[in-house]
C-alpha positions in Angstrom: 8.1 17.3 24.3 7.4 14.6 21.8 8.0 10.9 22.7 9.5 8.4 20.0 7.5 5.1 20.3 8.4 1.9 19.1 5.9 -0.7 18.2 6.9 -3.9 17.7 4.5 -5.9 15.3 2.3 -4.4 12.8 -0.5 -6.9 13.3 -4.3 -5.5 13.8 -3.5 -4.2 17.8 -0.2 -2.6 16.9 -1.5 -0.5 14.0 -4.6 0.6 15.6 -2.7 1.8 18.6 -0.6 3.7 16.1 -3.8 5.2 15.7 -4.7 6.0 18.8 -1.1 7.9 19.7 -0.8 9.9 16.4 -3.9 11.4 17.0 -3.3 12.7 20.4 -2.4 15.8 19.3 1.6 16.0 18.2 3.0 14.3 21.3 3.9 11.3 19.9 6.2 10.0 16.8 5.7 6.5 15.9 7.9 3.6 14.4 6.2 0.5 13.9 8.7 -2.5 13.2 7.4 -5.9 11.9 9.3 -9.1 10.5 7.0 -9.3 7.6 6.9 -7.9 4.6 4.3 -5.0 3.9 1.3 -7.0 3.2 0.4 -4.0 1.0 2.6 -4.7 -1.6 3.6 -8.7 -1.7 1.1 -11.1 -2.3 0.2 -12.5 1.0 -0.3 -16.7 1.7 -3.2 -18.0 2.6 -1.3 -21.0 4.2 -1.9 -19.6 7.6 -4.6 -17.3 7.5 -8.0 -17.4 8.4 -11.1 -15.3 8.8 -12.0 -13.7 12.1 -14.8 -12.3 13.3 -15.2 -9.0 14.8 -17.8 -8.5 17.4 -19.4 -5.5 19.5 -15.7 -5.3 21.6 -13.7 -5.3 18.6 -15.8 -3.3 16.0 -16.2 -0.5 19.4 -12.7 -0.3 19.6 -12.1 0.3 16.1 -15.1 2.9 15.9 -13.4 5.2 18.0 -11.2 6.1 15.4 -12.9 8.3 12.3 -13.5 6.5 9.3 -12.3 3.0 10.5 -15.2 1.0 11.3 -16.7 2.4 8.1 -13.5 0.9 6.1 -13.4 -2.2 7.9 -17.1 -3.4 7.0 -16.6 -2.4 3.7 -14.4 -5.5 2.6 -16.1 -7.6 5.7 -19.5 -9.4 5.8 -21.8 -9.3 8.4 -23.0 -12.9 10.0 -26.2 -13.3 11.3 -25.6 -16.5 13.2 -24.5 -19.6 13.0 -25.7 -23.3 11.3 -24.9 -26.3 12.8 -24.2 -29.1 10.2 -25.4 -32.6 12.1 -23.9 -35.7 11.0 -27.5 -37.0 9.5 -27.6 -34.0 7.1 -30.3 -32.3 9.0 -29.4 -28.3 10.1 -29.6 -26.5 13.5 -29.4 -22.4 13.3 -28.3 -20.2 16.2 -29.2 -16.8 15.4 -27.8 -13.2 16.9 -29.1 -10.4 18.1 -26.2 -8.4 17.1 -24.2 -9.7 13.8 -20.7 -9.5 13.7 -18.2 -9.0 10.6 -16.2 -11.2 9.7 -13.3 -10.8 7.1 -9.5 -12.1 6.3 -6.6 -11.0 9.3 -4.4 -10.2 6.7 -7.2 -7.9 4.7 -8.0 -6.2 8.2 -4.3 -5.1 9.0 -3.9 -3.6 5.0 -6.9 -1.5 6.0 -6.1 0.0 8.6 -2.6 0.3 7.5 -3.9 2.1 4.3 -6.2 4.3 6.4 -3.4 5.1 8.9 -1.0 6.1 5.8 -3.2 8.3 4.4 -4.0 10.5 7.8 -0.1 10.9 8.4 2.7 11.5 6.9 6.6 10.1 8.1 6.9 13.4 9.8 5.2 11.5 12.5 5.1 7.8 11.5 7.6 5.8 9.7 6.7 1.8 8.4 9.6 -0.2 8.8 8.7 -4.1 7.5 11.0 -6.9 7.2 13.1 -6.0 10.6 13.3 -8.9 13.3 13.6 -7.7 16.7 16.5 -9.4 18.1 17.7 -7.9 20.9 16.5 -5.2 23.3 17.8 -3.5 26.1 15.3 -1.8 29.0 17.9 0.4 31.0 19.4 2.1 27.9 15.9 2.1 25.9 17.0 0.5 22.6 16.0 -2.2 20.9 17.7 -3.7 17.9 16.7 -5.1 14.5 17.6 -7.1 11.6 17.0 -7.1 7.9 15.6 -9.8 6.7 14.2 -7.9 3.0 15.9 -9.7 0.6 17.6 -7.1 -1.3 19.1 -6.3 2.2 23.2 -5.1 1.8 25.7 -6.9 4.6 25.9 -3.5 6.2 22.3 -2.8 6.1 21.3 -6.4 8.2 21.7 -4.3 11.7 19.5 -1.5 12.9 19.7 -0.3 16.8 17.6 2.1 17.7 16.5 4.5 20.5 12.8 5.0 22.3 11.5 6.8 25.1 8.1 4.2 24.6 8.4 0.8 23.7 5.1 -1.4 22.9 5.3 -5.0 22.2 2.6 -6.1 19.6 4.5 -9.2 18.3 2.3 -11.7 18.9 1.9 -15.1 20.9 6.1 -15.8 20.2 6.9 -11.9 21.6 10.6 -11.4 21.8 9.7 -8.1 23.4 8.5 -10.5 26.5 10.8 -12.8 26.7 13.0 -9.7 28.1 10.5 -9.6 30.7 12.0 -12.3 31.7 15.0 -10.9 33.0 13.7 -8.6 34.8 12.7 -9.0 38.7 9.3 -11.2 39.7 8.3 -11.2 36.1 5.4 -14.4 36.1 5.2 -16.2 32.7 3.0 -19.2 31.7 2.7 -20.9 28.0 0.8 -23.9 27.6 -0.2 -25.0 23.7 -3.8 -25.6 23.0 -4.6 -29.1 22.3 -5.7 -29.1 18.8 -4.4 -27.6 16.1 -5.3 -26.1 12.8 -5.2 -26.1 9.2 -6.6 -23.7 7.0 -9.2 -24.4 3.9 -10.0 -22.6 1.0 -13.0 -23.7 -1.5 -13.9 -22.5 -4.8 -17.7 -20.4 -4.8 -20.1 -23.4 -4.1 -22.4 -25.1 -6.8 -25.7 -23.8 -6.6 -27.0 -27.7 -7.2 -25.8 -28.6 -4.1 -28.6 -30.3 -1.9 -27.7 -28.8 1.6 -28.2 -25.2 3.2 -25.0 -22.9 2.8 -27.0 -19.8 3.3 -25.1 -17.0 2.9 -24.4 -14.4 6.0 -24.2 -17.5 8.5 -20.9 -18.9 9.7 -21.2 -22.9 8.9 -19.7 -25.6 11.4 -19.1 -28.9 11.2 -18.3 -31.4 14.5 -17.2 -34.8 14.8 -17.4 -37.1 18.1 -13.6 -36.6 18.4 -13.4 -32.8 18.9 -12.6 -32.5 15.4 -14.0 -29.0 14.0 -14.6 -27.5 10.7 -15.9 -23.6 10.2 -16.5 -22.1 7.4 -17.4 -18.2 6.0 -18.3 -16.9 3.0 -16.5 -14.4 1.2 -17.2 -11.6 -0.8 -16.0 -13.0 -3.3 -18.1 -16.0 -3.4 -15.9 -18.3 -1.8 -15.8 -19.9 1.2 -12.9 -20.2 3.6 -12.1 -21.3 7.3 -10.5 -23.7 9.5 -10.1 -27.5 10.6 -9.5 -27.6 14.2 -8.1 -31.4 15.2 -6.9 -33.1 18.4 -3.1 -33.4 18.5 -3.5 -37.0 19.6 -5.9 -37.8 17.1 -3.2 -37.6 14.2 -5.8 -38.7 11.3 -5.8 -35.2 9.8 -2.0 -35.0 10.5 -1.0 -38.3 8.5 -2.8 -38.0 5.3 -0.4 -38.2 2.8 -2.1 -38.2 -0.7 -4.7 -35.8 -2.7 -7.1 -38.8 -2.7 -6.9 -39.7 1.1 -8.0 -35.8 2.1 -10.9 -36.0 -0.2 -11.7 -39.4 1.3 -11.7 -37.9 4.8 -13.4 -35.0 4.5 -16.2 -37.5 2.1 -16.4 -39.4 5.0 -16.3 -37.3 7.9 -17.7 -33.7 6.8 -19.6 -35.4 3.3 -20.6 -31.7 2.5 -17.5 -30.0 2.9 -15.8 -32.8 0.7 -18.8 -32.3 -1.9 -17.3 -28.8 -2.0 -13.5 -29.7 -1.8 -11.9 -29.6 -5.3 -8.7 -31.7 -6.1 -6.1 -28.4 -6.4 -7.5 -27.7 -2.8 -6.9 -31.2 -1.7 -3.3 -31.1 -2.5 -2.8 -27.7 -0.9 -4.4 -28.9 2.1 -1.9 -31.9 1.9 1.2 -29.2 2.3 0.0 -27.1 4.9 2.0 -27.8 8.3 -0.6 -27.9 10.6 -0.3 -24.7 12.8 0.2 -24.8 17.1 -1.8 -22.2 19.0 -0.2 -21.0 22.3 -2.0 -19.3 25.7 0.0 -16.9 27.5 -0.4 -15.8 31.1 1.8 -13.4 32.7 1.8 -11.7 36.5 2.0 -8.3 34.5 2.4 -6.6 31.3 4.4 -3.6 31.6 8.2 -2.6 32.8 8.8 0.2 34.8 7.7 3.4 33.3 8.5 2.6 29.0 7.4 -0.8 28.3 3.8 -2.4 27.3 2.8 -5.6 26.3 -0.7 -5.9 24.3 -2.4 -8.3 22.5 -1.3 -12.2 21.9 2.0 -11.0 23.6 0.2 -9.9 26.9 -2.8 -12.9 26.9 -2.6 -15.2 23.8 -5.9 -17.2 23.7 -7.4 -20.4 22.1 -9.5 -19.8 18.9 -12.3 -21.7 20.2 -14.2 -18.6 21.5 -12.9 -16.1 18.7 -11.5 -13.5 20.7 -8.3 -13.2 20.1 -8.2 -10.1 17.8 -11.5 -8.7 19.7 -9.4 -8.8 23.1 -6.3 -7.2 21.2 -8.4 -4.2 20.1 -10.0 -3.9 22.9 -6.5 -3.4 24.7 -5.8 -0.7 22.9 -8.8 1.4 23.9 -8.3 0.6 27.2 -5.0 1.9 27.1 -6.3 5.1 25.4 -8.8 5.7 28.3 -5.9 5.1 30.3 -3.7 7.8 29.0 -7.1 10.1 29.2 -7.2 9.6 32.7 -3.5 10.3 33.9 -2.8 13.2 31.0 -0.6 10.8 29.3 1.5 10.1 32.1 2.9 6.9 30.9 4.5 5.3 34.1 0.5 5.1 35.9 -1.4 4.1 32.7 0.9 1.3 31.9 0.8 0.5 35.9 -3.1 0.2 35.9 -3.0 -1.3 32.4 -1.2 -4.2 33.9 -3.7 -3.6 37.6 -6.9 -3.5 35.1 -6.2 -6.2 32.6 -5.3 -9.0 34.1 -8.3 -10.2 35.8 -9.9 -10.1 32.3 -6.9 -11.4 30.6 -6.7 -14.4 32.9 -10.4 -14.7 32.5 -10.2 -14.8 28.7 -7.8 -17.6 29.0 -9.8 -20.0 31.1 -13.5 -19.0 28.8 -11.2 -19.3 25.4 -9.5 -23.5 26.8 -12.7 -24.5 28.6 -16.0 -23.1 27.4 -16.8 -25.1 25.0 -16.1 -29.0 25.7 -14.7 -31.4 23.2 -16.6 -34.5 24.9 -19.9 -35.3 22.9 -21.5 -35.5 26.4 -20.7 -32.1 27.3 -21.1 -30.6 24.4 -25.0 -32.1 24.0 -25.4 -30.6 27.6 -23.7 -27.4 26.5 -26.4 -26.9 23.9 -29.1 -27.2 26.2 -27.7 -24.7 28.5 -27.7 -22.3 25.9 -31.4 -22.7 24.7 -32.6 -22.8 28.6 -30.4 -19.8 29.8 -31.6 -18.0 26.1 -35.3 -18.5 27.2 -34.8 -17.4 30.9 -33.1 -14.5 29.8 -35.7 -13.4 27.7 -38.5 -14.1 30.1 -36.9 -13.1 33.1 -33.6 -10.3 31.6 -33.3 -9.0 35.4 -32.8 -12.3 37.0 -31.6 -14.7 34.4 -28.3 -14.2 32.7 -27.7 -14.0 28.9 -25.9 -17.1 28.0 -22.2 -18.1 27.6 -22.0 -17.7 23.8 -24.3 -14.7 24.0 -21.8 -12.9 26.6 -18.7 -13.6 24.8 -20.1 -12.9 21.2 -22.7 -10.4 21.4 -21.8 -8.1 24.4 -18.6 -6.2 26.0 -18.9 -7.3 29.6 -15.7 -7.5 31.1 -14.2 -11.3 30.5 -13.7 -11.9 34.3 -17.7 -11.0 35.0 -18.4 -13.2 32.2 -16.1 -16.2 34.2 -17.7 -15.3 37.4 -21.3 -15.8 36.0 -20.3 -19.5 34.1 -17.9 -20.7 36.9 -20.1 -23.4 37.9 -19.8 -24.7 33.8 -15.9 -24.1 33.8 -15.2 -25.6 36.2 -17.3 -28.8 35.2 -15.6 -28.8 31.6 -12.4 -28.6 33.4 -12.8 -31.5 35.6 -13.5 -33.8 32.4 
């Protein structure tokens, strides 16, 4: 018997597990539902966006799937390492043994949605963009949508529909969770990360420029206050990333003119300000700075139809760029899952939720407290990671790989990965 599923949210876990189900044979018809429009065909903003890097968890989940990991690194780059810009101009490069590819969120889920479209027709799968989920009701399996496509008739706003599977991909904000909620010893914790974000977008860099912007190295930038700049080539020649700021520290918040960003980023970042245009300093100025939430919860199913995954089930800071990697990696997991029960839904969802949340939790604590905003800290941070680097390497049965190494360059479970660096967590934590 076939089983209708429902995915909610078209982002990079719920199109990839579309994936995943449609290739199992013909068991499965999938509707995936998202409140944006199809990035295929609108021009996307770059308000929000930023680019994200893929490492070994990510790029293995997506390799299980013919063609994809292939497609992905196509319009990606591959980063080496990383270079440390110091406040007396002088550089400090962290290299890796395993580069990861790094490319636009948005660009990622129009691949995969292209790739997915091409394998299968709506015999099987059927797009629906520019439906809000609104309401949704376990016991009688339906869930319920509205138009929000401009061209959208009065009688054409509501959509209710019927599922025998319902997965909610819908991000950090799920509404798919907050019925959760009603439902008996459901555990739910949000806290919002403590700095906040505003994306930047620069013009291909002068090549008279005095300072190293080698290309296929991530570039960072870090103040005494926390305050964090990254940026990434892209194949295009430009670069592009993120300002991370303290939400206390509201000096990136209040400027208010063209002229006062270019004098911040002169004075605090001179290089990045070298590279800052005035069109980028005004679209800088208009950006809302953009909240990050963590999510926690006790489990991440319902009954024997219902799945959280990604940002819905274990929303995590930026700081240790995992987000997307874990959300992939959810997907597999639940694939091996459905491999080992013969796609008996009511255990694989069970040990989904039984499985996942040590790492989930774990992912959580590395993603908030890992790497400390103190300059103390963070000084003592960096010699950890040289000494544990050169143990390891002398000594790789006794000595652990370090911190970054773990979380960037490896697929060891999250939790082991918190077990190992307790000691440093904890410490972090504490300040």
């Amino acid at each position: 018997m076939i089983k209708k599923v429902a995915i909610v949210g078209a982002g990079a876990s719920g199109v990839l597990l579309a994936h995943y189900l449609l290739r199992r044979d013909d068991r499965y018809q999938v509707d995936l539902y998202d409140r944006l429009s199809d990035p295929r065909i609108i021009e996307f903003s770059n308000a929000r966006t930023f680019p994200i890097s893929l490492t070994e968890r990510g790029m293995k989940a997506l390799g299980r799937i013919a063609g994809l990991e292939t497609a992905v690194r196509a319009i990606g780059l591959e980063m080496s390492g990383t270079i440390f810009h110091q406040p007396n101009g002088k550089t400090r490069v962290k290299s890796r043994q395993k580069p990861l590819v790094t490319l636009d969120r948005t660009n990622l889920v129009i691949t995969l949605l292209n790739e997915l479209t091409e394998q299968y027709d709506n015999s099987r799968l059927n797009l629906h963009f520019d439906r809000v989920c609104t309401a949704v009701d376990f016991a009688a399996k339906t869930i319920t949508f509205q138009s929000t496509a401009p061209t959208s008739e009065p009688t054409d706003t509501d959509l209710t529909v019927d599922y025998d599977l319902l997965i909610g991909a819908d991000g950090a904000r799920s509404v798919v969770r907050s019925y959760f909620l009603n439902t008996e010893l459901f555990e739910f914790e949000q806290k919002y990360v403590s700095t906040d974000y505003k994306s930047i977008i620069l013009p291909r860099p002068d090549r008279a420029l005095d300072f190293n912007l080698e290309s296929g190295k991530i570039h960072s930038w870090r103040s005494d206050d926390g305050t964090f700049v990254v940026l990434l080539h892209q194949p295009d020649g430009s670069m592009s990333g993120v300002i991370l700021f303290p939400r206390l520290n509201q000096e990136v918040a209040n400027l208010s003119t063209p002229e006062q960003v270019q004098q911040f980023f002169h004075k605090r970042f001179p290089e990045v300000g070298q590279m800052m245009p005035a069109s980028e300093a005004e679209a800088f100025l208009v950006r809302s700075p953009s909240r990050i939430l963590t999510i926690r919860c006790n489990r991440y199913h319902h009954g024997d139809s219902v799945l959280i995954i990604g940002d819905a089930a274990h929303s995590v800071s930026p700081s240790i760029g995992q987000g997307c990697n874990a959300a992939l990696e959810d997907v597999a997991i639940l694939d091996e899952l459905l491999d080992e029960y013969a796609d008996n839904w009511a255990e694989a969802i069970a040990q989904f939720t039984l499985r996942r949340q040590a790492d989930a939790h774990a992912l959580v604590e590395l993603g908030d407290y890992s790497f400390p905003s103190s300059s103390g800290l963070f000084i003592e941070f960096v010699l950890r990671e040289q000494l544990a680097t050169t143990l390891h390497q002398l000594f790789p049965d006794r000595c652990s790989p370090s911190l970054s190494e773990l979380v960037f360059e490896s697929s060891v479970p999250y939790s082991e990965i918190l077990d190992a660096y307790q000691g440093w967590i904890s410490k972090v934590k504490k300040r």
